[in-house]
C-alpha positions as CSV (number, residue, x, y, z in Angstrom):
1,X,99.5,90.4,120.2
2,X,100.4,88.4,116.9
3,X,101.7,91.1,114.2
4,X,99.3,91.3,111.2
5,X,102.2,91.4,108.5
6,X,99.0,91.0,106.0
7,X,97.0,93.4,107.0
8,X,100.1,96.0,106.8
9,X,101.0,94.3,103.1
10,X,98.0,94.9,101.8
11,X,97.4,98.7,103.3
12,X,100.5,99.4,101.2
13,X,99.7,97.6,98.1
14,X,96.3,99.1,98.1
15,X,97.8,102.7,98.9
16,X,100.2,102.7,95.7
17,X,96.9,101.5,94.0
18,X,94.9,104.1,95.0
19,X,97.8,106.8,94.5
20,X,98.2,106.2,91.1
21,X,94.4,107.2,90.1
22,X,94.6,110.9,89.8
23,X,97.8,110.0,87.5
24,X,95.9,107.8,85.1
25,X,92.7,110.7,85.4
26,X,95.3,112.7,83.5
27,X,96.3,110.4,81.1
28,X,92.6,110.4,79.8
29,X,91.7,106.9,81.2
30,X,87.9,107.0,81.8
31,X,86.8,105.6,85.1
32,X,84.5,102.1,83.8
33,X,87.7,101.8,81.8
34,X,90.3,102.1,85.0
35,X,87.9,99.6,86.7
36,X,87.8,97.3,83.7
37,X,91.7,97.6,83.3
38,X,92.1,97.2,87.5
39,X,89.6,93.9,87.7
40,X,90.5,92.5,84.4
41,X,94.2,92.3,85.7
42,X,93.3,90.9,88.7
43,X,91.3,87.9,87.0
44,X,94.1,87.2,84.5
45,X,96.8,87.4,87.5
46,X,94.7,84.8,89.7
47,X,94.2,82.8,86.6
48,X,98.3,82.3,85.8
49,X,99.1,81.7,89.4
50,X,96.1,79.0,90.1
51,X,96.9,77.8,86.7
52,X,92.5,76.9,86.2
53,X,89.5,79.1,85.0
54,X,86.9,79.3,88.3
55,X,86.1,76.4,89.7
56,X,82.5,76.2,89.2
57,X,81.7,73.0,91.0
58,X,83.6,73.7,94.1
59,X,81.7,77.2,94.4
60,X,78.4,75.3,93.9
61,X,79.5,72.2,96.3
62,X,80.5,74.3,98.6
63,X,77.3,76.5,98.6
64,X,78.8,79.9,97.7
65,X,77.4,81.2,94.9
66,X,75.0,83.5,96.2
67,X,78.0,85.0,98.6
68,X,80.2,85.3,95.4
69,X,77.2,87.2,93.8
70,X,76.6,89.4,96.4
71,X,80.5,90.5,96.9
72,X,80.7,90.7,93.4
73,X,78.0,93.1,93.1
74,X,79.3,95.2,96.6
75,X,82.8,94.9,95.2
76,X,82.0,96.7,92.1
77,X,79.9,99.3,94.1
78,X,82.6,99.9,96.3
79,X,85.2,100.5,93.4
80,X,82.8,103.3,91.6
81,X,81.8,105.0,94.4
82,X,85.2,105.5,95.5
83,X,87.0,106.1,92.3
84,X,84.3,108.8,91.4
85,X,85.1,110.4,94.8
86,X,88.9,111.4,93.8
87,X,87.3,113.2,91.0
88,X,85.6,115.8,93.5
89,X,88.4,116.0,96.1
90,X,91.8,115.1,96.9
91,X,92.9,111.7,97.0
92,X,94.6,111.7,100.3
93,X,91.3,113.4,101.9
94,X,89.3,110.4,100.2
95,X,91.4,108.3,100.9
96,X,91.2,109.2,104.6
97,X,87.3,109.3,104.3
98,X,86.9,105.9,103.0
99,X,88.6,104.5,106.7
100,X,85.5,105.5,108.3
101,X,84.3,101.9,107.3
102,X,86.5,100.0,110.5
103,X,84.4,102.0,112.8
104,X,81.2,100.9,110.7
105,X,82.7,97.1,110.5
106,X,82.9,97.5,114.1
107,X,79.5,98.7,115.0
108,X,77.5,96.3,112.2
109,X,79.4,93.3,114.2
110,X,78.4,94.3,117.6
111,X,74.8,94.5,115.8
112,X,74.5,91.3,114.1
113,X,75.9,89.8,117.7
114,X,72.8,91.6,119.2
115,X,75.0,93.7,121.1
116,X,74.5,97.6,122.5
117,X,77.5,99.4,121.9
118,X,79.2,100.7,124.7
119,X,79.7,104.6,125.6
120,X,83.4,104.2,124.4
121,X,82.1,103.0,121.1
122,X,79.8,106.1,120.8
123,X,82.5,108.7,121.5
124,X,84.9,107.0,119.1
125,X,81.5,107.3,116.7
126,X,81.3,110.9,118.0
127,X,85.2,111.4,116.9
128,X,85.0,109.7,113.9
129,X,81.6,112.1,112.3
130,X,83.6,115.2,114.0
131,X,86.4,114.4,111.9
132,X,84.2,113.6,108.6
133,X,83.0,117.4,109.3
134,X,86.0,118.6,109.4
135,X,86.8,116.9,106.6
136,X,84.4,118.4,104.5
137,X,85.7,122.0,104.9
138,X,87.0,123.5,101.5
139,X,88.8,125.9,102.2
140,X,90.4,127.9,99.0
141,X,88.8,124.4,97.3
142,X,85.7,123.9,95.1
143,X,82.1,123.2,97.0
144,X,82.4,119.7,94.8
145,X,84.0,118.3,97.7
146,X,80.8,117.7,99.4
147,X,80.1,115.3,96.3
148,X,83.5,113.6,96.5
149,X,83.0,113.2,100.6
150,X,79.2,112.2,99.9
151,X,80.7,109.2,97.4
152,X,84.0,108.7,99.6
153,X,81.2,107.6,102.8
154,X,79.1,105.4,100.6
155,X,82.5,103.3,99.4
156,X,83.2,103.2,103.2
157,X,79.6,101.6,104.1
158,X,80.2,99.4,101.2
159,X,83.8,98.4,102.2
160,X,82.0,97.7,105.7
161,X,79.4,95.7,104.6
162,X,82.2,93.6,102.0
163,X,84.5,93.5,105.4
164,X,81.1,91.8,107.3
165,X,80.3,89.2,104.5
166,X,84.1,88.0,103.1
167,X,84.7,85.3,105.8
168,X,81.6,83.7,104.4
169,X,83.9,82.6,101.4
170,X,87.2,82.7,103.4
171,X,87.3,78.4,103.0
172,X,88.3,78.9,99.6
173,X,92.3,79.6,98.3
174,X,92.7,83.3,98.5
175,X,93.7,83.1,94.2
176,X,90.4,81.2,93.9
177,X,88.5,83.8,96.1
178,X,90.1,87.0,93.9
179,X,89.5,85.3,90.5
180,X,85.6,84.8,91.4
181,X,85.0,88.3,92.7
182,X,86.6,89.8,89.4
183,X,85.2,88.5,86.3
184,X,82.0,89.9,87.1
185,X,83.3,93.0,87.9
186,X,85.7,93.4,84.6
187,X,82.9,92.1,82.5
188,X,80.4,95.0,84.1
189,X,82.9,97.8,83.6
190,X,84.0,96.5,80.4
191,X,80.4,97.1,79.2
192,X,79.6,100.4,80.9
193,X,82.8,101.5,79.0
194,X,81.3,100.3,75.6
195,X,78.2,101.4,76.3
196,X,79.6,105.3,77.4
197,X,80.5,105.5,74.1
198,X,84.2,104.4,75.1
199,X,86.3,103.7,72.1
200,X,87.9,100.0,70.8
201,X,90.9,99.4,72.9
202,X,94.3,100.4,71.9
203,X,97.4,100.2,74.0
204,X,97.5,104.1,74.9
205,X,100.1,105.4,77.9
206,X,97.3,105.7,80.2
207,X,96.2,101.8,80.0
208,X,99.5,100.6,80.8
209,X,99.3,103.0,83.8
210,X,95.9,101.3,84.4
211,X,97.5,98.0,84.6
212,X,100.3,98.7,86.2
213,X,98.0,99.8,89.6
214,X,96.0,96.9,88.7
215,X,98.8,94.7,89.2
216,X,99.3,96.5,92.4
217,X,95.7,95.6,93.2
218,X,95.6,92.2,92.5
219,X,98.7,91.8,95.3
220,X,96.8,93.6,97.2
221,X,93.4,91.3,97.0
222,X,95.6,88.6,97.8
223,X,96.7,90.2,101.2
224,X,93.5,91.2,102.1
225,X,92.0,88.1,102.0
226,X,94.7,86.6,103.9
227,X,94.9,88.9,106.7
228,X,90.8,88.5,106.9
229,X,91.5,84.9,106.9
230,X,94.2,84.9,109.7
231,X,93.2,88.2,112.3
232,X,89.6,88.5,111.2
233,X,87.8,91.2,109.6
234,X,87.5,94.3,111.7
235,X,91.5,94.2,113.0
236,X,92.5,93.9,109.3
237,X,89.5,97.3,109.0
238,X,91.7,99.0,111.4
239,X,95.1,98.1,110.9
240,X,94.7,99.2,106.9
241,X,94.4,103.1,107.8
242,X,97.9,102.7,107.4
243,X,96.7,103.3,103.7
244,X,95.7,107.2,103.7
245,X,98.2,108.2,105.6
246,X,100.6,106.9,102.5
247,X,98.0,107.8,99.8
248,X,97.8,111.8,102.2
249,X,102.1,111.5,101.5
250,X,102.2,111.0,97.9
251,X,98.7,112.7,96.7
252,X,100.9,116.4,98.9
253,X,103.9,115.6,97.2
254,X,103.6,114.2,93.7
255,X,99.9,115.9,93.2
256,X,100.4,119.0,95.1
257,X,96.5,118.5,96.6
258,X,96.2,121.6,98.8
259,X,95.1,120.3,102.2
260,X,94.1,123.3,104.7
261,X,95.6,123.0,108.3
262,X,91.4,121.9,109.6
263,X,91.7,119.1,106.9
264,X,94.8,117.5,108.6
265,X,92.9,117.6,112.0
266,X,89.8,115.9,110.6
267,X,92.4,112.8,109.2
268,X,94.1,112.5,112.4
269,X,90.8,112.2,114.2
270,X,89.3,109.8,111.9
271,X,92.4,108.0,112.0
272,X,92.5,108.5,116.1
273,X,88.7,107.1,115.8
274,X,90.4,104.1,113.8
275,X,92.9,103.4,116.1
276,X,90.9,103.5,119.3
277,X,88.7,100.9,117.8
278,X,92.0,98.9,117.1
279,X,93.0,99.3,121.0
280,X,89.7,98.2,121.8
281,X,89.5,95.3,119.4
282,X,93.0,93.5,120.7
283,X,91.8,94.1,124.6
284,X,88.9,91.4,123.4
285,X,91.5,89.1,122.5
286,X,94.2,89.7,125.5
C-alpha cells in the first residue's frame, strides 16, 4: 500500500483553511467576499507559478471546456454551501459533516460502473446517516443547526460529484487545472459581493485574514489534484477525513464551539463510516 503523502498534504492545508473561517466571520468579512478573496488568490498564485494567463487553446484542443465549466460551476456551489454552513453550527461539526461525501464518491462510482453495492457498503451507509443524526442533536445549541447540517450535506454531495468528474481534466498541470477552475469562481463572488451591496475594497484586517487562508487554499488545490491524479479519487475522499478531526481540534480550542458528548460519537462514526470505506477501497487494489 503506496502512502498518499498528497492526500494527507492537502487534508491539512484544507483544514487550516477551513479553521480560519469563523475568525474572518468576526472580522466582518462577508461570505461572497471570503470566496472572492479565497479564489481570487488562488488564480493569482497559479498565475505566478505557471508564469501564463489560461491556456485557452490547450483547454479547447484538448476538449475540456465543458468539464472546466461544469467544475467551475460545482466548485463554486460547493464553496457557498459549505461556508454558509459554519454560520449555523460549529465548524468542527461541519467540518465533520461535509466527509460524508467519500462514502457518496464511493457509492456514485459503484453506480456509474453499473454495480449493486454490497451489504458491507450498506451498513457503512447505515453508519454513516446514524452518525449524521447524531450529528444533528443541539443540545444547549440553537435549532439553526439543522440549517447548517442541511447546507453542510449539500457541500458534501457536491464535493462527491466534483471528486467523480476531476480526473476528466486530470491530463492537464495541476497549476493549469487550479487557475481554470478559479477565475470563474472569483469573478462570480466578486459580483454577488457588489451586487449585496458590498462596499469598494479597502485593505481591512479581515481581508488579509481572507488571503492569508486563501493562500492556504490554493496549496491545498494543488495537493488535491495531485493526490487525485496519483491514488484516484475516492482514496484521496477517504484519506482527507484527516481534515475535521484537525478543523474539531482547533474550532474546541481556539473557538470554544461547545460540542455535547452525542456530537463526538456521531464524528467518530462518520469518520468510522469513512474509514471502513478506505479498508475496503485498498483490499480492491491488494
Amino acid at each position: 500500500m503506496v502512502f498518499a503523502k498528497y492526500a494527507y498534504i492537502c487534508a491539512f492545508l484544507f483544514s487550516i483553511n477551513v479553521a480560519m473561517v469563523p475568525w474572518i466571520y468576526s472580522l466582518g468579512v462577508s461570505i461572497f467576499l471570503f470566496l472572492f478573496l479565497r479564489f481570487s488568490t488562488t488564480f493569482i498564485l497559479s498565475v505566478i507559478v505557471t508564469r501564463g494567463l489560461i491556456p485557452f487553446k490547450e483547454v479547447r484542443q484538448k476538449g475540456l471546456v465543458g468539464w472546466y465549466l461544469l467544475l467551475t460551476m460545482l466548485i463554486g456551489l460547493q464553496s457557498v454551501f459549505f461556508i454558509a454552513a459554519v454560520k449555523y453550527m460549529p465548524v468542527g461539526l461541519a467540518s465533520a459533516s461535509l466527509f460524508t461525501f467519500p462514502l457518496m464518491t464511493y457509492i456514485m462510482e459503484k453506480c456509474v460502473q453499473k454495480k449493486t453495492p454490497s451489504y458491507s457498503v450498506v451498513f457503512i451507509f447505515i453508519v454513516a446517516i446514524i452518525g449524521i443524526g447524531l450529528l444533528s442533536q443541539p443540545g444547549g445549541q440553537s435549532e439553526s443547526i439543522m440549517l447548517g447540517l442541511l447546507l453542510a450535506l449539500l457541500s458534501a454531495l457536491t464535493q462527491a460529484v466534483i471528486m467523480h468528474f476531476t480526473p476528466k481534466i486530470a491530463v492537464m498541470n495541476n497549476w493549469e487545472m487550479a487557475k481554470c477552475t478559479s477565475i470563474l469562481p472569483a469573478s462570480m463572488f466578486f459580483i454577488l459581493y457588489l451586487y449585496g451591496g458590498g462596499a469598494a475594497l479597502t485593505v481591512t484586517p479581515g481581508m488579509l485574514v481572507a488571503v492569508v487562508a486563501g493562500i492556504f487554499f490554493a496549496a491545498a488545490v494543488f495537493f488535491y489534484y495531485s493526490s487525485i491524479r496519483t491514488y484516484g479519487a475516492t482514496r484521496t475522499a477517504n484519506i482527507m477525513f484527516f481534515e475535521p478531526l484537525i478543523v474539531l481540534f482547533i474550532g474546541t480550542m481556539a473557538y470554544n464551539d461547545q460540542i455535547t458528548f452525542i456530537q463526538y460519537i456521531g464524528v467518530a462514526m462518520v469518520a468510522l463510516s469513512s474509514l471502513m470505506i478506505e479498508r475496503k477501497q485498498i483490499n480492491q487494489y491488494v
